[in-house]
N, C-alpha and C positions, 0 to 999 in steps of 0.2 A: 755676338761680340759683347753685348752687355752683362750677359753670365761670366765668362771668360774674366772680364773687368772685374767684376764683384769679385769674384776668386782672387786674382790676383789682389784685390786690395784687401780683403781680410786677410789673405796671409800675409802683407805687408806690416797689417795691423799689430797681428800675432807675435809678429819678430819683433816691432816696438816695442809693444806688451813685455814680450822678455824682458827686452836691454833695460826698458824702464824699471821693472822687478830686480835686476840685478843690482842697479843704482843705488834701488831703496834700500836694498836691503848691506848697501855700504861694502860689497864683495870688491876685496883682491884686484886691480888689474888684471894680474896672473890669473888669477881664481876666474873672471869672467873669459877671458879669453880662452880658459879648461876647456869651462861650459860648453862653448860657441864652439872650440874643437869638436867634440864630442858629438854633436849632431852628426848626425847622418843628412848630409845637405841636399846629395843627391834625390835622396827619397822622400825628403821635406819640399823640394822644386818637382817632385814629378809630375808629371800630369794624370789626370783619368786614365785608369788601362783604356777603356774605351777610346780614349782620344790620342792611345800613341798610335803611331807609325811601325810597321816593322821592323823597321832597321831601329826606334826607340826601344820597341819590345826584344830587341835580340840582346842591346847593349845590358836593357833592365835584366835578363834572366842572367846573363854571365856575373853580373854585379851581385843578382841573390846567392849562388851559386857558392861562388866566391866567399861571399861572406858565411854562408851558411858551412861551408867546410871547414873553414877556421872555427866555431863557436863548439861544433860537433866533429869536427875530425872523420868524418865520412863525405865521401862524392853522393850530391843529393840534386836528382833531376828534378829542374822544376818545367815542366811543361804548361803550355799555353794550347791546348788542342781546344778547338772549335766546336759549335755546335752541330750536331749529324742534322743535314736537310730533312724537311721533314720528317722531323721528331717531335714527342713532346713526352715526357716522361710523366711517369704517373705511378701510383703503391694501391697495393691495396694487403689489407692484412684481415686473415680469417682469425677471427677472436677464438672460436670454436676451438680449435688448434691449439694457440700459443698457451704453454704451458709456465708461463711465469721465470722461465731458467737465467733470464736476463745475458746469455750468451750474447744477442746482439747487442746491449749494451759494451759489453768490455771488446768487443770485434771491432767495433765501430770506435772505442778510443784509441787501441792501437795501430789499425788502419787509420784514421784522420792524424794520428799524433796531438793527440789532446793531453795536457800537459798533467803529469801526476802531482806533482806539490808546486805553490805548498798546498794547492786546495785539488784535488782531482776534478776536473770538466767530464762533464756525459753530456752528449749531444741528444738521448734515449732515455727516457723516463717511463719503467713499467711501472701501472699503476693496478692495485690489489684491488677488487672490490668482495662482497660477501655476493653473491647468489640474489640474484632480483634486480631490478633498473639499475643505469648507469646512474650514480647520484658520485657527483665528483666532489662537492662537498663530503664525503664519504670517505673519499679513494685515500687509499694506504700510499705513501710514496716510500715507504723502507720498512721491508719485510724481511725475516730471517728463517725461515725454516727448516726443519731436515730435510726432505724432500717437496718437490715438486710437480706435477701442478696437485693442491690442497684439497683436497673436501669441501662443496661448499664454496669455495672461491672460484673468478672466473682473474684476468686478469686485459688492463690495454694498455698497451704500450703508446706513447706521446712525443713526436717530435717535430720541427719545422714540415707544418703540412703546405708547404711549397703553392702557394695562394695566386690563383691569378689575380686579385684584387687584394693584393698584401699590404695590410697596413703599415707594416714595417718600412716597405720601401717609399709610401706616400709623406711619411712623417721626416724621412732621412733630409738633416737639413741640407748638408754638402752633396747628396746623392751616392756617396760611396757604396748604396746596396741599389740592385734593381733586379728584374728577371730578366734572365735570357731567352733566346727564340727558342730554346728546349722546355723552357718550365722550371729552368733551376732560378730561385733565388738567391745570389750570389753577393759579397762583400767583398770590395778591394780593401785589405788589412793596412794597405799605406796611407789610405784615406781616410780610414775610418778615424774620425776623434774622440771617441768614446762617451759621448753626451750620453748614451743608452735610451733615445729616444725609441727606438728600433727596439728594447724590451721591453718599454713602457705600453707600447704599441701592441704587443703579441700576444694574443689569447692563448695561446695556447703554448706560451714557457719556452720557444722555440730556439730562443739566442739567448747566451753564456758571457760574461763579462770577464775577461782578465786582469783581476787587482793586484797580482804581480806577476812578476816574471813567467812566463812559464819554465819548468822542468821536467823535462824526458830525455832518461839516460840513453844515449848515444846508440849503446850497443841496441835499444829500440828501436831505435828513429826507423819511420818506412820512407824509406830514398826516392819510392816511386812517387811524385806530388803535381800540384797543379796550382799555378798562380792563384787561382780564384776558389784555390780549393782546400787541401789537405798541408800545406808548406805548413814551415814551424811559423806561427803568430809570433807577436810580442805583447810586452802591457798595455794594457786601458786601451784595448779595445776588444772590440762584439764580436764572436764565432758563431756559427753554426753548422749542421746538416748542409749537405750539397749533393745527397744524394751519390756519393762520391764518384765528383765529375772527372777522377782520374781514373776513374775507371769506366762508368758510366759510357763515358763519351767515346773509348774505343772497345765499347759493345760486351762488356763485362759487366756482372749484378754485381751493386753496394754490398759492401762486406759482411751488414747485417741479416741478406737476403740468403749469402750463403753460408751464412754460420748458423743460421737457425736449421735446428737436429730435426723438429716437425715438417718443414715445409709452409710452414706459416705464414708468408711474406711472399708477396707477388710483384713483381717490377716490370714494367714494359712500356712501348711505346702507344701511347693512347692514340693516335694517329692511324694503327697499323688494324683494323678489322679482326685480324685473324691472331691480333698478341694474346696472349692470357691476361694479361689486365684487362685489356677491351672484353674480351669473354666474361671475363667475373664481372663487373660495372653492368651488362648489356644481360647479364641472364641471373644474377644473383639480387637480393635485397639488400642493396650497401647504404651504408649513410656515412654523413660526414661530420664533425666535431663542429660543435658551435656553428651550422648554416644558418643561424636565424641572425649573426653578424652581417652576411652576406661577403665572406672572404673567397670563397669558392676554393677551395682547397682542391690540390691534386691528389689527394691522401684520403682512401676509402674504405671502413672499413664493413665486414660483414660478417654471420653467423652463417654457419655452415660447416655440416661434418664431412 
């Protein structure tokens, strides 16, 4: 009850915080009343997705819905699917393999709908090294070549490595991020305020910041989404990977898994003995990015032809 209170009284704060900003600054009647139109009330009173009710969750996804067809002029499902029982997702990526072609980078923005301008969002960051240790002090983040993979180079790709001890979600001060009973790290976009303590937090560059709008033309948009997942964001707030829980979660591999031409990328249920993730992790030499933080990443990688 005493959480609930706190919430409710900072947002109470916040709305004075406005009306008093509006005062000062000597605005219109008219003009202030614009303002205070223009909110989206509903979604400024919502509560936690975790803390609505079904029938809140059914009202909330016809309301995105809705809105979401007017802004883009296509029918855009937003689904709410659950977590699979006894699950728990997990990556693992052969370096040996991945050839630099950055395919799953631009898969993964057009499946997520990650906004093209004005600044383009990548969820996937391949990173260039020369031939010998990992020194990421080193690593290239934008390379041009004629072809691919280079002489001499090897390359790793870097994204939200989905942490059971995720700093990001221990810092969150509203809680708007946390993991699921899968393993996904996930972000409620209505909650999120955009303080970016959640990137201040993340060794490993994990979450993207929205400083305006986003834009993706229409005829792009992928229809198929997920509350807590791939829907169209807005400004000033934090995105990430979700391992895409719209797919994910009714037994299909993230975009990146199948857009890579090598075979590079391994996804499955760590839970399941007989997954190929559990196979690579249980008989290969993997490591993981930065374990001497102690984040425990789901995301493993390994060497191997």
């Amino acid at each position: 009850m005493k959480e609930e209170s706190d919430i409710n009284l900072t947002r109470r704060l916040l709305v004075k915080t406005l009306m008093a900003g509006a005062a000062a600054t000597m605005l219109p009647l008219s003009q202030a009343y614009g303002a205070a139109s223009a909110i989206d009330w509903a979604a400024f009173f919502q509560k936690r997705f975790q803390e609505l009710t079904p029938q809140e969750i059914g009202r909330l996804i016809i309301r995105l819905e809705a809105k979401y067809k007017k802004t883009y002029g296509r029918d855009i499902k937003v689904k709410t699917t659950p977590p699979i029982d006894n699950v728990e997702f997990a990556y693992a990526l052969n370096l040996s393999k991945c050839i630099g072609c950055r395919r799953c980078v631009y898969s993964c923005a057009q499946e997520n709908n990650l906004s093209r301008k004005p600044h383009q969002i990548h969820y996937i960051r391949v990173l260039r090294f020369q031939s010998g240790p990992i020194d990421f002090e080193k690593a290239q983040h934008y390379y041009d070549p004629r072809e691919v993979p280079e002489t001499g180079y090897f390359y790793v790709p870097v994204q939200c490595q989905h942490c059971r001890k995720a700093p990001c979600v221990k810092v969150c001060p509203i809680k708007a991020t946390w993991t699921e009973k899968d393993g996904t790290v996930v972000v409620d976009y209505d909650w999120c305020i955009g303080c970016r303590y959640c990137m201040a937090a993340c060794p490993y560059k994990g979450r993207n910041f929205n400083w305006a709008e986003p834009q993706i033309p229409p005829e792009e948009i992928n229809p198929n989404t997920h509350y807590l997942g791939n829907r169209p964001r807005m400004k000033n707030v934090v995105e990430k990977c979700t391992f895409c829980v719209h797919r994910s979660r009714e037994g299909r591999y993230p975009a990146c898994v199948e857009a890579c031409p090598v075979g590079a990328r391994k996804f499955g249920n760590l839970l399941d003995i007989n997954s190929e993730v559990r196979q690579i992790i249980e008989t290969k030499r993997v490591f993981r990015l930065k374990e001497d933080l102690n984040t425990d990443p789901r995301f493993f990688y390994f060497f191997h032809s």
